[in-house]
N, CA, C and O of each residue as an XYZ file, in Angstrom:
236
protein
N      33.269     18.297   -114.840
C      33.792     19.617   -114.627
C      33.981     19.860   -113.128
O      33.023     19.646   -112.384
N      35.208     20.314   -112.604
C      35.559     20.597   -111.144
C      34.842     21.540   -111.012
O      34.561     22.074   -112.086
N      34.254     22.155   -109.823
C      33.562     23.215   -109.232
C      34.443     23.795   -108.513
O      34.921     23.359   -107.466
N      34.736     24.985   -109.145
C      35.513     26.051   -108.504
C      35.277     26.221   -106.763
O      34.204     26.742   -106.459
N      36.086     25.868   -105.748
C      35.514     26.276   -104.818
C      35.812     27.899   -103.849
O      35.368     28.149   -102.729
N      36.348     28.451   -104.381
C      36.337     30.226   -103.918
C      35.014     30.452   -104.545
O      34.096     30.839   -103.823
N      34.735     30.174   -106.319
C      33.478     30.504   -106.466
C      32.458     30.383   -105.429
O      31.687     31.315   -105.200
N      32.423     29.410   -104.866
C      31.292     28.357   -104.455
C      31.429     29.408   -103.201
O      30.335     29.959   -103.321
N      32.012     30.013   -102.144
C      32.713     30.306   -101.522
C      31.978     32.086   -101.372
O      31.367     32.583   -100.427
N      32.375     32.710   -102.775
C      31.849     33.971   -103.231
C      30.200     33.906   -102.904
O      29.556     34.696   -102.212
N      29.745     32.771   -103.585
C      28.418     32.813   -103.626
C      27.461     32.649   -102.236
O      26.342     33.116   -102.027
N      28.142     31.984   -101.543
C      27.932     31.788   -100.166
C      27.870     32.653    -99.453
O      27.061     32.502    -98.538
N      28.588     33.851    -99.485
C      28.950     35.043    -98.738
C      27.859     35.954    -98.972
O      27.218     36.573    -98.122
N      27.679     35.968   -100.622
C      27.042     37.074   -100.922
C      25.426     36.633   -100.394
O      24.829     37.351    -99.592
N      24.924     35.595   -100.851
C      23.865     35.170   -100.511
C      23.486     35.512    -98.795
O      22.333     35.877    -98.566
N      24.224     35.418    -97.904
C      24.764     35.516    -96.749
C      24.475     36.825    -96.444
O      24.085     37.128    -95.316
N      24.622     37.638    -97.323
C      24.621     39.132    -97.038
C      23.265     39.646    -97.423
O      22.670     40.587    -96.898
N      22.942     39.037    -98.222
C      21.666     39.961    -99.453
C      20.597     39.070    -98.021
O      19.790     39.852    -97.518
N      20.575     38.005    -97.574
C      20.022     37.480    -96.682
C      19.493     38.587    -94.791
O      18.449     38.835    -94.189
N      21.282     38.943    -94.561
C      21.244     39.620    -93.756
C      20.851     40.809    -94.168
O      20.268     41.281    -93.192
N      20.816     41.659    -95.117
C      20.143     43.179    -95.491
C      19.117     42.605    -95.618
O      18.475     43.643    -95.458
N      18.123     41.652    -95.809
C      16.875     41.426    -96.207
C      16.000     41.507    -94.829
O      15.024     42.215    -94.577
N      16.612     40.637    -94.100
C      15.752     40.634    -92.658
C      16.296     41.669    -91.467
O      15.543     41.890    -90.518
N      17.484     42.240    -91.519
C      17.732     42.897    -90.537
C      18.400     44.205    -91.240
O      19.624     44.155    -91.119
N      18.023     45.188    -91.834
C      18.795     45.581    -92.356
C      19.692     47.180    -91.319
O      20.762     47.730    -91.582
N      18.747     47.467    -90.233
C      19.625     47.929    -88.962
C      20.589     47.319    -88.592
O      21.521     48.043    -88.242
N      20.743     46.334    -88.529
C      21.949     45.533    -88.115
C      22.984     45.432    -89.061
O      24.174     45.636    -88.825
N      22.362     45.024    -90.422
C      23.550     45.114    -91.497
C      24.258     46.623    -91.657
O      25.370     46.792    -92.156
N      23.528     47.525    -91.216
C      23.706     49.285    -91.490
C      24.811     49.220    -89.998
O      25.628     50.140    -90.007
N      24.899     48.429    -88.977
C      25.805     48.596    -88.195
C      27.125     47.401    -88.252
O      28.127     47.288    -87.546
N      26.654     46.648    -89.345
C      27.949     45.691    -89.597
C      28.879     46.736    -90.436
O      30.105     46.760    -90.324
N      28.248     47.464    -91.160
C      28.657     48.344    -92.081
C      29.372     49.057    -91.523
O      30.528     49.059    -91.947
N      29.110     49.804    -90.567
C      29.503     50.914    -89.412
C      31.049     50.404    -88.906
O      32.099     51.031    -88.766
N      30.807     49.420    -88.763
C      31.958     48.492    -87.744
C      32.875     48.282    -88.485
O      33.995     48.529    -88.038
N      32.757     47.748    -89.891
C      33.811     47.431    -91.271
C      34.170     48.736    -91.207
O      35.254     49.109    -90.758
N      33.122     49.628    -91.733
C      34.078     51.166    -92.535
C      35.263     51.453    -90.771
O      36.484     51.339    -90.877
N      34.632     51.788    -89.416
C      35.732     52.244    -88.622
C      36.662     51.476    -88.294
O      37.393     51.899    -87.398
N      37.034     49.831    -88.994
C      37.588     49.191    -88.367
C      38.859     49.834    -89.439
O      39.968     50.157    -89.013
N      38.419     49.945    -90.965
C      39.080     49.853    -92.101
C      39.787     51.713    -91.725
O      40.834     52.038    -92.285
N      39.273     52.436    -91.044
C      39.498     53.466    -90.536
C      40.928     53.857    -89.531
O      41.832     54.683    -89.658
N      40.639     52.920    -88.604
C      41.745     52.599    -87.458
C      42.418     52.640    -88.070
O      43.105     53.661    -88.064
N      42.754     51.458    -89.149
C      44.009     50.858    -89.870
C      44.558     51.462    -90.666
O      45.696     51.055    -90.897
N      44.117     52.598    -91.414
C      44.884     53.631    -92.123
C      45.508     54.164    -91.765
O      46.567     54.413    -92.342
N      44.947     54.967    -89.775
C      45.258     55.820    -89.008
C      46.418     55.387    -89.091
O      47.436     55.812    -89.636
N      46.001     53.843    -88.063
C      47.535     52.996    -87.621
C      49.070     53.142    -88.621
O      50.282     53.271    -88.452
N      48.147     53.031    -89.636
C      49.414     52.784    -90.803
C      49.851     54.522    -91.259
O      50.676     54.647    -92.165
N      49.524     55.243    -90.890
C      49.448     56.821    -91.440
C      50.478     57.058    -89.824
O      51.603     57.557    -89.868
N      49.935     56.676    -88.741
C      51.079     57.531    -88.207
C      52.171     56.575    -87.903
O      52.955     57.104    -87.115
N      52.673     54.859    -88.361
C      53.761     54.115    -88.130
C      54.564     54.741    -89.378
O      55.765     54.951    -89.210
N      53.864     55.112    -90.861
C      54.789     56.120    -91.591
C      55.625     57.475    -91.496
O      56.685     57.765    -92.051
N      54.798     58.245    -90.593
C      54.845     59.627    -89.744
C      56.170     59.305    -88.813
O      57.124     60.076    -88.711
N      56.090     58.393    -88.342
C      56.968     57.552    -87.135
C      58.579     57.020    -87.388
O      59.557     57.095    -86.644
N      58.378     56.273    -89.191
C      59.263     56.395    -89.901
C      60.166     57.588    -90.599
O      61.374     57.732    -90.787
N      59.346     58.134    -90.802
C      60.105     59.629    -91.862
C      60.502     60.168    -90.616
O      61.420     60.941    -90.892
N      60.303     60.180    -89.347
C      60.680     60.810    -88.150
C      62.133     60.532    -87.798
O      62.894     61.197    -87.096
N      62.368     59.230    -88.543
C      63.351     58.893    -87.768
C      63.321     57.279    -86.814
O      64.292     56.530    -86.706
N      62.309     57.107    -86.371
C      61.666     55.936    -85.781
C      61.925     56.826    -84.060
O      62.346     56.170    -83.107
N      61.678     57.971    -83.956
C      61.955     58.572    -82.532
C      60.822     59.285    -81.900
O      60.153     60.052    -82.592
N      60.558     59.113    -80.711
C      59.440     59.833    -80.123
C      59.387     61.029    -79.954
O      58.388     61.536    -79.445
């Protein structure tokens, strides 16, 4: 049987994580921090290049 490797892949990550909340979990609470405002920016970004569009594409 082939071994899926994204599985293999998934499992790695997660383990990876449950690892890092286990011993540091201040730090994981600021990896967290960093994902949610990064995922934040990028809405912005994409919220006002739409704004930018319906405008017209004009300053």
């Amino acid at each position: 049987m082939a071994v899926n490797s994204k599985k293999i892949a998934v499992y790695v990550l997660v383990v990876f994580v449950l690892y890092l909340i286990i011993t540091d979990p201040a730090k994981a609470a600021d990896y967290v921090q960093i994902g949610f405002e990064g995922i934040s920016d990028a809405a912005k970004a994409i919220g006002d290049f739409m704004t930018w569009i319906a405008n017209g594409g004009e300053e």
